[in-house]
Each structure stands twice: as C-alpha cells, then as structure tokens.
C-alpha angles and dihedrals in degrees: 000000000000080000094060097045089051097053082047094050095044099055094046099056090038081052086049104055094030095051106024099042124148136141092247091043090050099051092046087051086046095045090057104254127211083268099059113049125188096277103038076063093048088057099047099055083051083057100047090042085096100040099059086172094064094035089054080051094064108041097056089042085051085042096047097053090037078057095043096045093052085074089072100099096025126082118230137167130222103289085061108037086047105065090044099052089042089053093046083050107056097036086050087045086052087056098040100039096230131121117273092235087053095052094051091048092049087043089049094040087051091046091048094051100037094041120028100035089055082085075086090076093041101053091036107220130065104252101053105170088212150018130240113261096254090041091055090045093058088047084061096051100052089040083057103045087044093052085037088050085043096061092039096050105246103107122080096210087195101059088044092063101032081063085041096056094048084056109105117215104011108187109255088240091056085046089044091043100047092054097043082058091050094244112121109355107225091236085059089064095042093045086050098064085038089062087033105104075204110097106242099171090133093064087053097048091053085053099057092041083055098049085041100052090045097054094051091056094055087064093055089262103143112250122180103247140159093305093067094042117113113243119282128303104253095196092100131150093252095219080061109043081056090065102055099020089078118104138178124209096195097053102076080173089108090048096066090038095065096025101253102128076121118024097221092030080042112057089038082059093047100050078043094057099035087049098048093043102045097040086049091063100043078064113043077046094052094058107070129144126254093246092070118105122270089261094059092043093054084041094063092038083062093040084044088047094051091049094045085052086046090050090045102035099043102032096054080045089055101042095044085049095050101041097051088048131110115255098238090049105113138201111258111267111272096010118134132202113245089244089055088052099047089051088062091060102102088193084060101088123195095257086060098039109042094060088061094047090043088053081045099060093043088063101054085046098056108031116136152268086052118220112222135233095253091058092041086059093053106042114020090101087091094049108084121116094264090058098044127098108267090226083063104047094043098061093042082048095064099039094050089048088058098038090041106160098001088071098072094056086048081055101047094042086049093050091051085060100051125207087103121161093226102198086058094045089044100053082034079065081040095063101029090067097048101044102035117065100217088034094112092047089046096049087045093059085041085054096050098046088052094051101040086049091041092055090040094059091022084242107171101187092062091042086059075046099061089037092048089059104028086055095046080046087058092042085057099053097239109177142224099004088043118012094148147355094246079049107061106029095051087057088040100049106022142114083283096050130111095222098069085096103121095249090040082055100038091056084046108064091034082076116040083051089057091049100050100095088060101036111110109232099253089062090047091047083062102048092052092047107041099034124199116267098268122202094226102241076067100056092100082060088056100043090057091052081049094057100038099045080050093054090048088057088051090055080055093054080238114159113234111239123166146170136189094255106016142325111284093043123113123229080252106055095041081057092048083050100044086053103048079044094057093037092049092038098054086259104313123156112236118243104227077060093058095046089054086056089059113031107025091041091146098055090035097054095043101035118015098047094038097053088045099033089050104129120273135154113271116227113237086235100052121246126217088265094054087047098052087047091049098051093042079061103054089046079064090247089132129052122242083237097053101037087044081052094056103051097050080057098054086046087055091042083055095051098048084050089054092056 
C-alpha cells in the first residue's frame, strides 16, 4: 500500500516538473508552494536519494535561479545578464528536454508579452503611440540580450515569432523596434494575420488607430502618449523582469537607439522615426507585382488597406483640427508633418510616393462639409497663407513640394468634376504660389485654360473658378501674372480681350450680376472702374451691372470714387492716359474712355471734360490732343454746345496770346 502511494506520488510530481516547467512555476515548487508542503519536500528528496541524476537535476536548477534571481536589485549590462541566462538555460534545457536556443526564445518571448505589453494598461487604451522611458529602456535590453543570444546561437528566432505573432495589441514602438533590430520585420507580422485563416481584423485595426494617432501628433494634433501614462505594472515573472530589468548607466547605446538623447527632442525624434520608417515600407509593400503568391498579395492589400485608413482617418483629424483652429496657433517647434518626412526618404521614389500625396490631395479637395462658391467670394480674403493655420499649410505644403506641377493638373481635373471645398482648394493655390517657384506662372496658365473652356461651353462653374483662383493669386501678390485684381482683370477682360463676342458677353455678365450680393467692394470698385470690353448693341447690359454694383456699395456705406481709368488717378493723369492710348492706337479712343462716357457720366462731364476741354491755343497743324477732341466730338461724347463753347474759348485764348 505505502509502495503504491509512493510510485503515485512520484510520477505526479517528475510529470510536474518534465511537462509544466517555467521559471516562475519552478521557483514557486522550490519556494514551497501552497502544493508542496514540508513534508511532501522532505519526501521527495527520500525518493530521489536513489536517483543522484535526477537529484543533481534539481540542485543546479535550484542554484542557477537562486543566481539568476540575485540580479534583482543590481544593474548589469549584457555581458552580464548573457552567461547567466545561457547557463539557466542549458541547464534548464538539460531538465525540460528541449533545445537551449528554444528556452531562451520561449524566456524572451514570455518577457516580451508579460512585461512590455503591459504599456496597454497603462495607457489605457489599445493603440498607445509610445512607450514610457523605462519602459522603452527595458525594450532595449531585451532587444539587446536576444540579438546578443542570435549571433551566438542560443536563440531559436522561429519559435520566437511564432509566440510574437500570436501577441494581440503590440505597441506600434515594440512592431517598429523589433524590425529596426532585425529581428521580426513589421511586414512579417502583418504578412502573418494576412496567411492566418483566424480572423485577426482586430490586430490590424490597432494598427491603423496607432499609425493614426501618431501621425496626428506629429502635426501638433494631441494625442494621449507616454507622458500621461500611470507609473509600471509591478505583477512581473520575476526570471523575466530580470532580463530586461538590467540597466547600464554607462552604455547610451540604447539612448540613441529610441531618440532620447533628450527626452522632449527626443521623443519628437523618436515618433518621427517610428512614422517615416514604418509608412515607407506600407508602401514600398503595397506596391507588388501581379506575379507574387496569393499570400504577398494579400500581404500588400493589407499593407494598401492600413495606408488608405491612414489617408481617411488622419487626414479628416488634421483638417478638422486645423479648420476649426485659431490663425496665430502654431505648430510645436521642430515638429514635421508625416509627408515632409516621407519626402526625405531617398528609397521612396517618386512612383511610390506620388499616388499617396495625389490621394492626398483628393482628399483635402473634397472634405467635407464643402464649402460653396458663394461663401468662397465673400470670404476668401482671409484666407491667404499668412492667415492660414500653420497645421494646415504644413501638410499641403508637403503634398504640393512632392506633386509640384502635377498638382495643378490634380486641381484642374477636380475642378472639372465639382463638390470642391473651396476655402481648402483656395489656401491649397495659396500655397502653392508661395512655396513653389513656378507656382504664379503655373496658376496663370490654369487661369487661362478655365476661363478660355468656361467661355467655350459657357460653363460657369468653371468661369467663378477662374475668378476664385485668379482672385487668391492677386491677394497673394503674385507678380507679375497676377500683381493685383484691377490688374488682371483689366488685361483679362478688357478692349483687348477675346471674350467681348455677344454671347461671350452676354454669359459674362450673367455672371458677375449674380454675384454681386456676395462680391466684396474692392472687387466691385474695379469693376466699376475698370468695365468689361462691351460690343456696343450690350451696353444696356452693362449699364444695369453699373447701377446695380453701385447700389450694392451703397448697401456697404462705401464712398464712390472713380477715375477714368481706376481709383487713385488724377483727372490729370486719366487724360495723359487717354492721349498716349489714342496716339499709340491710330486714333482710337480707348474703351475704358468710352465707358466712362456712358457709365460714369457724372465724373466724366464735370471732370474729365472740364479738365481736358479748359481753354489753349490750337496749333494751326493739329496736335494728338486736338485730335482726340476732336474724335470724341464726332462719336457724339461731347455736346455741340459744349464743344461750340470750347472752341470760342480757344479763339479768345488766341487773341489774348496775340496781344
């Protein structure tokens, strides 16, 4: 009977320790757990008296964690930690029957998992950017022993992932570390749940939400991260948290490794880092030929599928952040946008790169809600770059510098399409002219191609179009294609101009009368002063976009000022311009003259006659300014009273002269 309880007892507590065997699981068997009492020990060293194999077994096992567990409270580096750990682990290897490379992999992969993942209840959400400092420090350290046990060997890299993929939630900075060692490349583990017949949809959403929130910090976007996490969980396997728990302060090696030189610098570095690396290779990934096996291809739809989230999710974050901002809020100093980063990648070429800005770009276009035309000619004074949120102009910025040109032709095919949000589109020309050399000459041909298709197919959403952008150009003081609004569309618009056909005409000022309860009165000044090119069997048309453009300054208290040829001109000067224009023309009368005639009646009787009409002696071979006096005459612009007046004037002026 004794005989029997004692062969019980003996193969429950060698299957024990063969198949159930862990450091946490030994120590706790060898510390006398609740399980084993004093006496069951006591019996099992009677029963192992006569097996001194097994008895040796089981007093250097009890001496190597004793030795193990006496690093607890010192600090030591790699070399230390290393022959310790190989020791534990073959003599561990010797008790369990498995391999020594296998133990320290399944050690490591247990550290990893108990330790550092714990950073999810301390952030206290799933997708943390960044780990605490001493959390990154003892990532380092168990980074360093497992690439120190990997050259030398010991470490049975297999195993190791095979226990990394089954983790759930890994903190983007352990993903992004891992593969910077060269330990398990983060397309590996993507690659892993894109092969998995589980359905691991979950680990690829908390990927996104991590890449997500990090990007959005970069912009200056708040994003909860290692600052606001509670202090470390102190539930560890104690064998483990030696591992990773040793740290020396002489080696800065791991400092440079996670950016932390200096710990704000430092942190900024390090998301930089973690965001340019990792989004480089979604979408060198992304991009695979159709020749690759199923696995890669689903691989890269997975890879595709992260970086289309990242384009939706962060982008609407940044723009809502940024829209809703106040103009003077500025990014933090040395913080970068993710598309600035990604153009200092020298691997990203520009058939990677471009698709993701392009989308990019889309995106900005079209976010909703849109804001409409109507809004866009009211209020798009404010917004100029100066007066845009630096979060926004940063990350246009960056998408514009890589797109260059091609952006422009993204623009004009968008605008084609409608549903634009105007205020984005118009600080996206904003930018576009002040950070892109060529920017001015490119908005100008974009300008001209709107206008001449718009009048073509009488489109008028293309013609505010060409209005919208020509205007932000002019705010902008792009010169010389756009130095100001009088400017240009006086060039655009005036006696010289292609659009002055009837029906060109006709659609024209269609428009600019529909517009007028949302025109701002500097634009109406100017089209007052500086009136479209008419056909003449039109000029009632005009006269009734006069009058009413007037009335509507009226609405704005704005005192009428005008001048023959713009607000700011003396009489004197709109005569000396009217004269070179009908020398240099073959005598012909300006238009912006005969406008004047017609709409600014008023200015044009009492000033500009009077001053040009005022008595002089006429030379007996007519001069230019006799000419033109004489031709405004015979167009029936000056009265035969007046004009009989004048020249009995000139005769007594003559006669006075004579003496």
């Amino acid at each position: 009977m004794k005989k029997q309880r004692i062969s019980t007892k003996e193969a429950i507590i060698l299957r024990f320790i063969e198949n159930h065997y862990n450091g946490d699981a030994l120590k706790k068997f060898m510390d006398m757990s609740p399980r084993l009492d004093k006496n069951d020990l006591q019996f099992l060293r009677f029963l192992t008296s006569n097996e001194p194999t097994f008895n040796q077994r089981l007093n250097n096992h009890r001496e190597t964690v004793d030795a193990i567990l006496d690093l607890k409270s010192m600090k030591k580096s790699f070399s230390q930690v290393i022959p310790i750990l190989q020791d534990y682990a073959e003599r561990s290897s010797f008790l369990s029957r498995d391999s020594v490379a296998l133990v320290t992999a399944n050690i490591c992969a247990k550290a990893l998992e108990d330790y550092v993942l714990s950073s999810r209840s301390q952030c206290g959400q799933k997708s943390c950017i960044l780990l605490e400092l001493k959390m990154q420090n003892e990532l380092a350290e168990l980074t360093g022993v497992v690439k120190k046990l990997v050259t030398m060997n010991k470490f049975q890299i297999d195993s190791f992932k095979q226990k990394y993929f089954e983790m759930n939630f890994i903190p983007l900075q352990v993903l992004w570390h891992f593969h910077c060692m060269d330990l398990v490349p983060f397309t590996s583990y993507i690659y892993q749940f894109s092969c998995s017949n589980a359905n691991r949809k979950e680990v690829i959403d908390h990927i996104k939400s991590s890449i997500v929130n990090l990007l959005c910090s970069l912009s200056g976007i708040y994003c909860p991260g290692p600052e606001n996490a509670s202090g470390t969980n102190e539930q560890m396997m104690d064998v483990e948290e030696i591992i990773t728990a040793g740290t020396n302060q002489n080696n800065t090696e791991n400092f440079v490794i996670l950016g932390m030189k200096d710990e704000e610098d430092g942190l900024l570095q390090l998301k930089q880092c973690i965001a340019s690396d990792l989004i480089s290779l979604l979408l060198c990934v992304a991009q695979v030929s159709s020749s690759s096996s199923a696995g890669i291809k689903s691989c890269a739809k997975n890879c595709d599928g992260i970086l289309e989230n990242i384009i939706d999710r962060a982008m609407n974050n940044i723009l809502s952040a940024s829209l809703n901002s106040a103009p003077e809020v500025k990014i933090p100093h040395n913080h970068k946008d993710y598309l600035s980063l990604l153009l200092e990648v020298p691997t990203l070429s520009a058939d990677i790169l471009e698709p993701f800005l392009n989308s990019h770009f889309v995106t900005t276009l079209s976010y909703k809600p849109h804001v409409d035309v109507y809004t866009a000619i009211s209020k798009q004074d404010a917004w100029t770059y100066k007066q845009s949120p630096a979060i926004l102009t940063s990350i246009i910025r960056s998408m514009l510098v890589g797109l260059r040109a091609e952006s422009v032709v993204v623009l004009k095919n968008f605008l084609q399409k409608g549903d634009v949000n105007w205020k984005l589109a118009l600080v996206c020309v904003s930018t576009y002219v002040n950070c892109i050399p060529e920017g001015g000459s490119h908005m100008k041909g974009l300008v001209d191609w709107l206008l001449s298709k718009a009048f073509l197919n009488c489109n008028r959403s293309l013609l505010i179009a060409s209005f919208l952008i020509a205007r932000q150009c002019c705010a902008e003081d792009c010169a010389p294609w756009f130095p100001n609004y009088m400017s240009w569309f006086g060039t655009a618009f005036g006696h010289e101009s292609s659009w002055a056909s009837q029906q060109s005409f006709e659609f024209f000022i269609q428009f600019l009368t529909e517009v007028v309860p949302y025109e701002p009165p500097a634009c109406l000044r100017v089209h007052i002063d500086k009136p479209p090119a008419c056909p003449q069997s039109s000029f009632f048309l005009l006269g009734d976009y006069v009058t009413l453009a007037k009335t509507r300054l009226k609405d704005f208290n704005e005192k009428i000022e005008f001048g023959v040829f713009g607000p700011g001109l003396t009489t004197e000067q709109d005569i000396e311009h009217a004269l070179t224009h009908f020398e240099t023309h073959n005598g012909e009368i300006a238009q912006t003259v005969l406008s004047a005639c017609l709409f600014h009646r008023q200015h044009f009787e009492q000033n500009f006659l009077r001053k040009l009409l005022a008595p002089r002696v006429i030379p007996d071979t007519p001069d230019i300014k006799a000419k033109f006096i004489n031709k405004l005459h015979s167009m029936g612009k000056i009265s035969h009273s007046v004009y009989t007046k004048y020249q009995e004037t000139c005769r007594a002026e003559a006669r006075i002269f004579q003496g």
